[in-house]
N, C-alpha and C positions, 0 to 999 in steps of 0.2 A: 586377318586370316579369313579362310572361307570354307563352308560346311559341303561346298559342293566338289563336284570332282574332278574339274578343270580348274586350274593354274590361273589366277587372274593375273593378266600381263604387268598390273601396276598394282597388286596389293598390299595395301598399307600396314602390314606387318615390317615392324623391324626391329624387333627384339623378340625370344622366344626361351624360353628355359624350363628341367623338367628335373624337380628335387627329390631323389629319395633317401627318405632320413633310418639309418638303420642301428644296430647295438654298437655301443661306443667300444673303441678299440685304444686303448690309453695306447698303446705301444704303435699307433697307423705308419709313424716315421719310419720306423724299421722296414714295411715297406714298400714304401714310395721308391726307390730306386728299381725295385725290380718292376713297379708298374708303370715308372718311366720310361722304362725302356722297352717296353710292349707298347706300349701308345705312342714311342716317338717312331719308333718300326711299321705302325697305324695310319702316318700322316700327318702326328700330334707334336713336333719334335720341340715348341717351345716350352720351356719351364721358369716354374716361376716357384719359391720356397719363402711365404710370406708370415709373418706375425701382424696379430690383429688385436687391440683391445676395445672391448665391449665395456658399456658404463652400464651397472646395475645401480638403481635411485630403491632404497627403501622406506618404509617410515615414513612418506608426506607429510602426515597430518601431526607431524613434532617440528618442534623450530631446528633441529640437528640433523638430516636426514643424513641414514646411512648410505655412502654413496661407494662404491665396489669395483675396482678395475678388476677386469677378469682376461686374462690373455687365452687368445685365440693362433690357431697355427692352421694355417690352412696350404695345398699345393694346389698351382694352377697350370693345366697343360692346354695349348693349343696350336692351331696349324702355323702354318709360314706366313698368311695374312693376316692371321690375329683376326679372324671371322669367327670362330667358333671352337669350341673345345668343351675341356673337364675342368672343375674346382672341387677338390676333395680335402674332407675336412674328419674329424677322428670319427664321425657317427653320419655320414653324410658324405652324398657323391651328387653334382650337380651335369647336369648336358644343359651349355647353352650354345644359341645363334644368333647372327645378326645378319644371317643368309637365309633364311629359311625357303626351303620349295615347297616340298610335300611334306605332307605329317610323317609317310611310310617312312621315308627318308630321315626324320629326326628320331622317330620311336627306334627304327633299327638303333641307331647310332648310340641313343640312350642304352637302350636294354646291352650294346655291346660292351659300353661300358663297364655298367654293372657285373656284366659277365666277369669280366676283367678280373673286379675287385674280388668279387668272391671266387674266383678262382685261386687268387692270392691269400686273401683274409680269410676266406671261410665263416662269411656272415650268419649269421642266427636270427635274425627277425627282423621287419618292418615296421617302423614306429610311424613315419609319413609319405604320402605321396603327394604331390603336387605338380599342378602344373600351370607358367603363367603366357599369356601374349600381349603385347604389349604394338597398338596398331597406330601411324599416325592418319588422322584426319587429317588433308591439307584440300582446301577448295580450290579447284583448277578453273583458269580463265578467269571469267569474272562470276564466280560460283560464291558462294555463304557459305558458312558451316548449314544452315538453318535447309539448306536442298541434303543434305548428305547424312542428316541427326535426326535419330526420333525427338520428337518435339517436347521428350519429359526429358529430356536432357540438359538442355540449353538452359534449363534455368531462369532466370532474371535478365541474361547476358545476350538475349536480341531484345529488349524491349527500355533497358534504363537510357539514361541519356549518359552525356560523357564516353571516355577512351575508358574500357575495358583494360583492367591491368590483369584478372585470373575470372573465371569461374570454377565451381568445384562440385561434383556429385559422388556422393558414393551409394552402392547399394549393396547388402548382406544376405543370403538367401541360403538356405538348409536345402540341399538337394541331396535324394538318394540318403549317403550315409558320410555325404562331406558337405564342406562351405562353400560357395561361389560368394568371390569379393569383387565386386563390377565398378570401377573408378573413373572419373574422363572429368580432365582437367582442360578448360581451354584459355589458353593464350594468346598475346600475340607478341611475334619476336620468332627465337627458335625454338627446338623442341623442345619440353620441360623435362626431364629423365625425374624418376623417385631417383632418392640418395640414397637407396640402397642397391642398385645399380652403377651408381658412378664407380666403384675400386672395381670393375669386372673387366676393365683391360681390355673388350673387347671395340673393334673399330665399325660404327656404323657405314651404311654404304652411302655414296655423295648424294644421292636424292633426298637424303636423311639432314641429311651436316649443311646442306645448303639451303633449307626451310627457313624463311625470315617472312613473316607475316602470322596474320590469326589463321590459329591450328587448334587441333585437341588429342588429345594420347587418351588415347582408351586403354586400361590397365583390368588383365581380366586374367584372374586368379582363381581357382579351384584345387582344393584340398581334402583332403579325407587321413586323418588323425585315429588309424585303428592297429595294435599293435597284431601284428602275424607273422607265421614263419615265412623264412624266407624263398620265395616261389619267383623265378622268374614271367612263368607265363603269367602267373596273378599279378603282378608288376604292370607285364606288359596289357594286360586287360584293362585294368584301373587306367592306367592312361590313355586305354584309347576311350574310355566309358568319359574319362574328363573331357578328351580333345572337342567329342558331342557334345558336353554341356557348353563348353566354351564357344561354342560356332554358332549353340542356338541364340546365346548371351550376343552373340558377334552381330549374326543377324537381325536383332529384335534391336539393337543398337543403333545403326545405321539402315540408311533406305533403298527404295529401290534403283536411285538414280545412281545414288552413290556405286551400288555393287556394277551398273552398265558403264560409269565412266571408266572404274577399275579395272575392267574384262581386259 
């Protein structure tokens, strides 16, 4: 992603998604068909009507641990490339991409969404906002990660000896009145996706899927966990106030050579 206001012709975003988590609606099925058929009218006409279960572990520190399937129901709408769309789930509406341009462009798309739902549901409050981008590092030419990374990143993994199988960094930061979670895993092979991305059905674009050498995915997350009534424009402010943190996170990341090969 990039904080500035031209389009970088090769920017290593390729993943993108924006969660708002709001009052649970035990009855959401009911309806999904009528918001099916608004979002496939939209341009959204794939669907998808999935069951999920979640393993809850309790009690560690006993030899028995209480272990808990919890079943999940979620729907999945998107376009005719399977580039982008909605995952709605009974407390929660997601917008993701795997096309992403502009931010204007995805913030509309989100907040249209939501429009969507609570025009149908008739939502009551905000419990989360989020928002994450997900960028690939690939060094072009005969480049390094090590021209293209600030230099607290890298770790161990320009200087040991031996083939490099992962590095791993994370970083946790309180900003404002949410979290920034700053991740960058480097590899080498193809991209590494978190596993809570792989069931998202969506199709990256072949610059992506055709990565075979050392890379790093920069995983860059920002959240704010505060319950509110439900306001679209406060919505839409929160995420654009995140999209800022996320680009300074972006920028302070990666260097300057990087952002001019990108241009």
């Amino acid at each position: 992603m990039t904080a500035t206001s031209s389009k970088m012709s090769l920017a290593p975003v390729f993943y993108t998604l924006a969660q708002v988590q709001f009052n649970p609606i035990t009855q959401m099925s009911d309806y999904v068909a009528h918001l099916q058929e608004r979002l496939r009218r939209s341009g959204f006409p794939d669907f998808r009507d999935e069951n999920q279960v979640e393993l809850e572990i309790r009690r560690l520190d006993e030899s028995q641990p209480d272990v808990r399937h919890i079943p999940h129901r979620r729907w999945s709408f998107t376009n005719t490339e399977c580039t982008e769309g909605y995952v709605l789930l009974s407390n929660a509406l997601v917008f993701h991409t795997t096309t992403y341009e502009t931010f204007a462009d995805f913030l509309n798309k989100t907040i249209f969404g939501l429009s969507l739902v609570h025009e149908i549901v008739e939502l009551a409050y905000v419990e989360r906002i989020g928002l994450r981008y997900l960028d690939a590092v690939v060094p072009m030419d005969n480049d390094n990660l090590q021209q293209y990374l600030n230099p607290s990143l890298l770790g161990f993994s320009a200087n040991l000896q031996g083939s490099l199988n992962h590095s791993f960094t994370e970083t946790v930061t309180t900003i404002e009145s949410g979290n920034l979670v700053a991740r960058l895993l480097i590899t080498h092979g193809g991209l590494a996706l978190s596993p809570d991305l792989m069931a998202l059905h969506l199709k990256l674009k072949p610059r992506f899927t055709g990565i075979n050498g050392q890379n790093a995915v920069l995983d860059t997350d920002y959240f704010v966990v505060r319950r509110s009534s439900f306001d679209l424009k406060e919505i839409k402010d929160q995420l654009s106030r995140a999209h800022d943190i996320i680009a300074n996170a972006f920028n302070v990341s990666v260097t300057d050579y990087a952002r001019e090969k990108w241009t």
